[in-house]
C-alpha positions in Angstrom: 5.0 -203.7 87.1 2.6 -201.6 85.2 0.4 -204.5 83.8 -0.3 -206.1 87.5 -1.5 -202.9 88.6 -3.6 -202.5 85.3 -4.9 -205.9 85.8 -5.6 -205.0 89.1 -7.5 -201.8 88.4 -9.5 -204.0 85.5 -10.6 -206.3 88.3 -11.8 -203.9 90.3 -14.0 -202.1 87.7 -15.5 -205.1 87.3 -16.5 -206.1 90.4 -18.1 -203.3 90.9 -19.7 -203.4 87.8 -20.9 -206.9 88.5 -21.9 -205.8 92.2 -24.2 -202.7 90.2 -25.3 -205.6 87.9 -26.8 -207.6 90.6 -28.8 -205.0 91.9 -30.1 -204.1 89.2 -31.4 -207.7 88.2 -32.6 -208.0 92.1 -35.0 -204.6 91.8 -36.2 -205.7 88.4 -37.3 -209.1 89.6 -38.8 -207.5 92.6 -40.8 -205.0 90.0 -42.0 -208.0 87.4 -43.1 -210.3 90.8 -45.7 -207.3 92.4 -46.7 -206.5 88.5 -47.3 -210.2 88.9 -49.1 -209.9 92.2 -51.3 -207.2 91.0 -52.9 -208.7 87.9 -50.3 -206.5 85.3 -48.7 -208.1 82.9 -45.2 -206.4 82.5 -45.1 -204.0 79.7 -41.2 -204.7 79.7 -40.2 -208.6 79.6 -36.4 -208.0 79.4 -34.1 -205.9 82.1 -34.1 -201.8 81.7 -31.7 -201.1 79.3 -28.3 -200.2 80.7 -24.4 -199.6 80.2 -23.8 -203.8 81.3 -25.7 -204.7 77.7 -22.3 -202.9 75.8 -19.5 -204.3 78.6 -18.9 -207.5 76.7 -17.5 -206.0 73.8 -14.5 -205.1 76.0 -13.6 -208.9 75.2 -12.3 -207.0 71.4 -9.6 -205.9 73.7 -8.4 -209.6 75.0 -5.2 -209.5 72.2 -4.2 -206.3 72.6 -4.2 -207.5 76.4 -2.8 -210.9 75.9 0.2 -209.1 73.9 0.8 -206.7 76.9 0.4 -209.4 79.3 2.7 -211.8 77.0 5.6 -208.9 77.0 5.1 -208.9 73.4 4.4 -205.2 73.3 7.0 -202.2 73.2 6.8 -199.7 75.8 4.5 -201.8 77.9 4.3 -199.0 80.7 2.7 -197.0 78.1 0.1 -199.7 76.5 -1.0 -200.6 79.7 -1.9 -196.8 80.7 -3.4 -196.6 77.1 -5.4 -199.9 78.2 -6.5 -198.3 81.2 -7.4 -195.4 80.0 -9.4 -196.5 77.2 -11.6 -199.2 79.4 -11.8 -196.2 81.9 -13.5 -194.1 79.5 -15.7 -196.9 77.6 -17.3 -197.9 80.5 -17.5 -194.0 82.2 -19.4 -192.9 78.4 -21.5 -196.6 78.1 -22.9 -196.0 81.1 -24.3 -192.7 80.6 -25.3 -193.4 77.1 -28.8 -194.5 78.0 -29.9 -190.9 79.7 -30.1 -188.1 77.6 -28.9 -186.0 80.6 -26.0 -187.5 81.0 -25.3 -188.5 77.3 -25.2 -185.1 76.5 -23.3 -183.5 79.3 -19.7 -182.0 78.3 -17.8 -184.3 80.6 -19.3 -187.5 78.2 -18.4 -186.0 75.2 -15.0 -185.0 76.7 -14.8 -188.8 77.7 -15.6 -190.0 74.4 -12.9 -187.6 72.9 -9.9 -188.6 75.3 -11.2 -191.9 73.8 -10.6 -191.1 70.4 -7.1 -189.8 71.3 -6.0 -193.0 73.0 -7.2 -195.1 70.3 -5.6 -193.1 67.6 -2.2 -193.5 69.3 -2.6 -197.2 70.6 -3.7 -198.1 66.9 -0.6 -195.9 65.5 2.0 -196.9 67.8 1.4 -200.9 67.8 -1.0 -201.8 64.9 -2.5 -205.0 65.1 -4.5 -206.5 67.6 -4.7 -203.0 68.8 -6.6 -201.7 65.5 -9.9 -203.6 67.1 -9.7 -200.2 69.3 -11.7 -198.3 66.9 -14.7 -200.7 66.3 -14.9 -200.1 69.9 -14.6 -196.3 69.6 -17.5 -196.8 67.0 -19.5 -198.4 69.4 -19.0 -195.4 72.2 -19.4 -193.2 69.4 -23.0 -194.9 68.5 -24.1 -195.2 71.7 -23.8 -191.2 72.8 -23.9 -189.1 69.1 -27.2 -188.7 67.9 -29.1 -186.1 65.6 -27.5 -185.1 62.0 -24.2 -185.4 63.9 -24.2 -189.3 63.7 -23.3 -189.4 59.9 -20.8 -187.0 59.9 -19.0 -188.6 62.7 -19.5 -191.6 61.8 -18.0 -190.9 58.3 -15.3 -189.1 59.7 -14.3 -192.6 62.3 -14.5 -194.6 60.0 -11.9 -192.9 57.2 -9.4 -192.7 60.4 -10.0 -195.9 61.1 -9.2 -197.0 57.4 -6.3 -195.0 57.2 -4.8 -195.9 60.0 -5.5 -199.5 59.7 -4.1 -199.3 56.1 -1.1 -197.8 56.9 -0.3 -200.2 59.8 -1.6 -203.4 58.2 -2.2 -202.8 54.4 -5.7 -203.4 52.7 -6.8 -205.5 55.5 -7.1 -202.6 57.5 -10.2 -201.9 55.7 -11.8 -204.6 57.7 -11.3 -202.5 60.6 -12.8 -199.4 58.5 -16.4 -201.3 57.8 -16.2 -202.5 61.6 -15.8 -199.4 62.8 -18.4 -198.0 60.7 -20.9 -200.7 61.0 -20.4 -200.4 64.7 -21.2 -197.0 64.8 -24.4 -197.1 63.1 -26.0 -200.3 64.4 -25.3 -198.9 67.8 -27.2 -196.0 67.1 -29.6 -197.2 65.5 -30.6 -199.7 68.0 -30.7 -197.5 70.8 -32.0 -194.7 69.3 -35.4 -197.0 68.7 -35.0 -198.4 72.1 -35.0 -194.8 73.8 -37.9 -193.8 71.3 -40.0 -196.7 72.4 -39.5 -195.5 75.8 -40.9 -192.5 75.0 -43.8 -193.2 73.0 -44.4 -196.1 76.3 -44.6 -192.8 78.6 -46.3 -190.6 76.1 -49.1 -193.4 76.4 -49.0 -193.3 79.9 -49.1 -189.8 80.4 -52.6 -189.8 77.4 -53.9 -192.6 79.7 -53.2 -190.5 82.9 -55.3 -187.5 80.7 -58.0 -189.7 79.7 -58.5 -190.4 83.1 -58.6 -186.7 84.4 -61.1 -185.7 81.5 -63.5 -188.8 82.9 -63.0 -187.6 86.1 -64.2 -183.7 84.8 -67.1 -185.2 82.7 -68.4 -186.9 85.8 -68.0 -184.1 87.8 -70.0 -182.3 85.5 -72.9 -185.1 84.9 -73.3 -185.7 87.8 -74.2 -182.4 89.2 -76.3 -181.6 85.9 -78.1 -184.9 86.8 -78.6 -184.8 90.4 -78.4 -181.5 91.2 -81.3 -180.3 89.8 -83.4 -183.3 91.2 -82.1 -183.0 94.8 -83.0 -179.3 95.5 -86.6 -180.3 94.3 -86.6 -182.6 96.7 -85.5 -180.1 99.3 -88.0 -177.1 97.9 -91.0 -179.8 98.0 -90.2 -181.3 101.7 -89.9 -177.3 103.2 -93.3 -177.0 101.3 -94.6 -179.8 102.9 -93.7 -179.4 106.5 -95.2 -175.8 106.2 -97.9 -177.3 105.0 -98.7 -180.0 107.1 -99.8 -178.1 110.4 -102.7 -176.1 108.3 -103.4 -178.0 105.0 -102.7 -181.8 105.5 -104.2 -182.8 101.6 -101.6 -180.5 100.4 -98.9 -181.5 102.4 -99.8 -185.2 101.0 -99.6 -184.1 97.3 -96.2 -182.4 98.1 -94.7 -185.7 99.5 -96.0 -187.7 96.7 -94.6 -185.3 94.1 -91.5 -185.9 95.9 -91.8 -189.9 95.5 -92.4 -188.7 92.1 -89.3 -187.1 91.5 -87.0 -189.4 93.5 -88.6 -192.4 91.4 -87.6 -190.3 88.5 -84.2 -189.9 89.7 -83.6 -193.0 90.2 -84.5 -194.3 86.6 -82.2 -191.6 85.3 -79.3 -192.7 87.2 -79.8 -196.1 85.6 -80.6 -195.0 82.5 -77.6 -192.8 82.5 -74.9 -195.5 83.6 -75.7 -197.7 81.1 -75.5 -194.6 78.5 -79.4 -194.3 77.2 -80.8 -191.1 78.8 -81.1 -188.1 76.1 -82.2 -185.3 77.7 -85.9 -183.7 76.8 -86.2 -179.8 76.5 -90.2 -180.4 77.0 -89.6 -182.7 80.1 -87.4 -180.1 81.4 -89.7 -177.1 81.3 -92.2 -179.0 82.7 -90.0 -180.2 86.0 -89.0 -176.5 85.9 -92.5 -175.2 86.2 -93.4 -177.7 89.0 -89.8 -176.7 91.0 -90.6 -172.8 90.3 -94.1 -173.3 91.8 -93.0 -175.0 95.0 -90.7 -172.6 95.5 -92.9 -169.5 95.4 -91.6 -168.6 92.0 -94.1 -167.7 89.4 -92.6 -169.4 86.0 -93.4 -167.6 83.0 -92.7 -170.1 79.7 -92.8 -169.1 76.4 -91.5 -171.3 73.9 -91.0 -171.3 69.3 -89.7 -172.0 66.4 -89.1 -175.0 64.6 -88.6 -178.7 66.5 -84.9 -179.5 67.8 -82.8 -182.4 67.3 -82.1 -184.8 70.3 -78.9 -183.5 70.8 -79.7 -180.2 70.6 -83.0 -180.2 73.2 -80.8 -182.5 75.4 -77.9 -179.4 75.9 -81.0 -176.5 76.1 -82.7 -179.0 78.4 -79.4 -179.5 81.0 -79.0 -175.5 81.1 -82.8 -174.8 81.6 -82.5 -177.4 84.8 -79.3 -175.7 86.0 -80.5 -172.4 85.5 -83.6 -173.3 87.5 -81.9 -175.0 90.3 -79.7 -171.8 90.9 -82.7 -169.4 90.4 -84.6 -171.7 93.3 -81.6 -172.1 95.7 -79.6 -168.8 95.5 -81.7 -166.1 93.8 -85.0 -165.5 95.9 -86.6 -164.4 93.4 -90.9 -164.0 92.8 -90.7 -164.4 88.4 -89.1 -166.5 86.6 -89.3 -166.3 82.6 -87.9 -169.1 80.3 -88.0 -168.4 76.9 -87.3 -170.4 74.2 -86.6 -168.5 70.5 -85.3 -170.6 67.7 -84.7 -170.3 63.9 -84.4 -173.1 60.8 -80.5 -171.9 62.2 -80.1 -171.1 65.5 -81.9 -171.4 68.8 -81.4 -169.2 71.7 -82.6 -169.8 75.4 -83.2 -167.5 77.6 -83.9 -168.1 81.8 -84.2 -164.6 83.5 -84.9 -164.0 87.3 -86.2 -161.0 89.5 -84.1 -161.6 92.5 -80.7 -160.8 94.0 -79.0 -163.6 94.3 -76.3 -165.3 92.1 -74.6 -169.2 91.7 -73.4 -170.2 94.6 -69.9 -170.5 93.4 -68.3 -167.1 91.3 -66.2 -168.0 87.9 -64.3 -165.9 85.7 -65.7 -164.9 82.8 -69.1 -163.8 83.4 -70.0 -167.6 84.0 -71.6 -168.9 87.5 -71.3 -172.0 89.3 -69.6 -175.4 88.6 -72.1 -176.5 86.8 -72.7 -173.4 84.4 -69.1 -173.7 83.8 -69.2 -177.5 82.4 -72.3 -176.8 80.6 -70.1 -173.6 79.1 -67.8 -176.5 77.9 -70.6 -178.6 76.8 -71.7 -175.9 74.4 -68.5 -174.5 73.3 -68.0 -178.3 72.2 -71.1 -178.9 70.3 -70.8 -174.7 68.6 -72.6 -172.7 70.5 -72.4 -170.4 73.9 -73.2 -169.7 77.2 -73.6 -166.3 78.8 -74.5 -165.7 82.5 -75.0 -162.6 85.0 -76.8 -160.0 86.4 -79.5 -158.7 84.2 -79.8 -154.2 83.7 -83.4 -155.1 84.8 -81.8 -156.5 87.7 -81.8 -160.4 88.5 -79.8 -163.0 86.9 -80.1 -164.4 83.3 -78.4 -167.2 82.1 -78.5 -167.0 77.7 -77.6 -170.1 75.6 -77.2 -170.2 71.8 -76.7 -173.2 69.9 -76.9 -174.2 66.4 -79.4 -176.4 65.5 -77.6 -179.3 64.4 -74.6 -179.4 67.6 -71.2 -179.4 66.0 -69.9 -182.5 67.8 -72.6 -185.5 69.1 -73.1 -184.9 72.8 -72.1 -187.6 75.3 -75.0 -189.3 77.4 -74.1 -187.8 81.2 -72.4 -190.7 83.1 -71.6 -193.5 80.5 -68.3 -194.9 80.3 -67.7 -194.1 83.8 -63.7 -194.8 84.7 -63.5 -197.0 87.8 -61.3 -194.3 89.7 -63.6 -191.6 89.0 -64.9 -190.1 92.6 -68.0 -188.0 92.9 -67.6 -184.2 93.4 -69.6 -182.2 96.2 -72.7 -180.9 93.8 -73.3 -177.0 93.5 
């Protein structure tokens, strides 16, 4: 008997379904208890969207059914194959609706048009209960079409489904026609927002996910324009002190207190810096640059005019003029240094030249030296100006920054803001 074994094949599918139903619902609660756990409040309150939300509407199908079942159908061999066939398909295309992958691959829309077929001959050859086929259809339809597609499809359903409706059961049929098309469209329409809220949810999490990584840069950078500069000080002024100590102790002495000097300083900078209130000072700069120069055995050579900065301004010239120096005392044993400063009511241009042979520690493209020169390239570029380093035709190494005298954009304090999973890089 046909109808047993298509009752039998229904129960199947949906004990399976049921079965895939269940674990779904078990890995979702698992999900929304360790969001729980972890102090997240679940971005998603209800169940990830699936086919299970469109089964029910199967029930449409219960008189179409309950006719076969009842005898009260011609041809039942061939309503219940139609039946089968049509539930096959529904539940096949529902399920892959909610993926565009799989909503648009050819064996769904193939699905969805052996669909069509079998509706169109069920609703021909029996009428009827059998007419509530095509709201169904509608709903398949809805749930896979999208684009400029939908309308004309939707149209086009929906004027079969009248005239077929019509023909088989008069002007009630168009009942079936506004079904149909009111299926259609709701369906779409509702996931359509659903799969765009998705979206716009991962968009948000993948800007997060980039907010974090920029941070994570900026820190990089601050802190090796903050500390960097201060620590090989430190190390320039301790060498000079344990050469010193063996021949000229009160010398020695003034070395090691410059060095609680600058490590006192460091420290008030860090704090100043993490709670966002340090502006850097071009003046203060060339003054720690003379003083670093000096221990070192490097004569510095300052020269500074034109008209007085802005804050911003001085703070950028005064982060490349402590790079600079800090490359010029670590890599480029050099005996001159010359920092010049050249500005007019426009532009101002700074200049750190060396005599020796050496270079940043850590070769970039571009002309441009170490990690640090390379953020503070960024930095400049941001605010409208420019950074050039290299070896001089004199020989040596310069280092050139232009800047306007006004910065384009304000320039962020170094460290302020800091994210919580930001780590702290290995300083040039």
């Amino acid at each position: 008997m046909s109808w047993v074994s298509n009752v039998s094949c229904r129960l199947s599918a949906w004990q399976q379904a049921r079965q895939t139903w269940k674990e779904h619902k078990e890995r979702f609660k698992a999900e929304q208890k360790a969001a729980r756990k972890a102090g997240k409040v679940p971005e998603n309150p209800g169940p990830p969207p699936t086919g299970f939300s469109l089964l029910p509407w199967l029930l449409m199908g219960m008189g179409a059914f309950s006719n076969l079942f009842q005898g009260k159908t011609p041809n039942p061999w061939i309503g219940g194959l139609g039946l089968l066939a049509f539930n096959s398909c529904y539940i096949y295309v529902v399920f892959r609706a909610f993926h565009k992958q799989t909503r648009q691959a050819r064996s769904t829309r193939t699905a969805l048009v052996v669909m069509g077929v079998v509706t169109f001959g069920l609703a021909i050859g029996y009428g009827g209960s059998w007419l509530l086929f095509f709201p169904l259809l509608g709903l398949a339809t809805g749930a896979v079409v999208r684009g400029p597609w939908l309308g004309r499809t939707g149209l086009a359903l929906t004027a079969v489904a009248g005239a077929v409706s019509c023909l088989r059961d008069g002007w009630d049929g168009l009942n079936v026609a506004y079904g149909t098309f009111l299926s259609t469209m709701v369906t779409a329409a509702i996931l359509s927002l659903s799969e765009a809220v998705r979206e716009l949810r991962a968009a948000r999490e993948e800007l997060a996910h980039r907010a974090v990584e920029q941070e994570r840069l900026r820190f990089s950078r601050d802190l090796h324009d903050l500390l960097g500069h201060t620590l090989s000080v430190i190390v320039v002024k301790s060498e000079a002190a344990r050469r010193l100590a063996p021949r000229d102790l009160e010398a020695a002495l003034a070395q090691v207190t410059d060095i609680e000097s600058v490590g006192r300083q460091a420290l008030t900078e860090i704090r100043e810096a993490v709670t966002g209130y340090r502006e850097g000072s071009l003046g203060t700069e060339l003054d720690r640059a003379r003083s670093a120069l000096t221990a070192a055995g490097i004569e510095p050579v300052v020269r500074r005019s034109g008209p007085p900065l802005v804050s911003q301004t001085e703070a950028l010239l005064g982060w490349v003029v402590r790079e600079a120096v800090t490359n010029a005392v670590r890599h480029s044993g050099a005996t001159r240094c010359e920092i010049t400063v050249d500005g007019t009511p426009e532009r101002v241009r700074l200049t750190v030249a060396d005599n020796g042979s050496g270079a940043p520690a850590v070769p970039a493209p571009a002309g441009v030296g170490g990690t640090g020169l390379k953020g503070l390239t960024e930095r400049l570029a941001a605010a409208g100006g420019s950074l050039r380093a290299g070896p001089s035709p004199r020989g040596g190494f310069t280092v050139t920054a232009e800047l306007p005298v006004e910065p384009a954009s304000p320039v962020q304090p170094p460290l302020q803001s800091l994210s919580p999973s930001a780590t702290a890089p290995t300083a040039d």
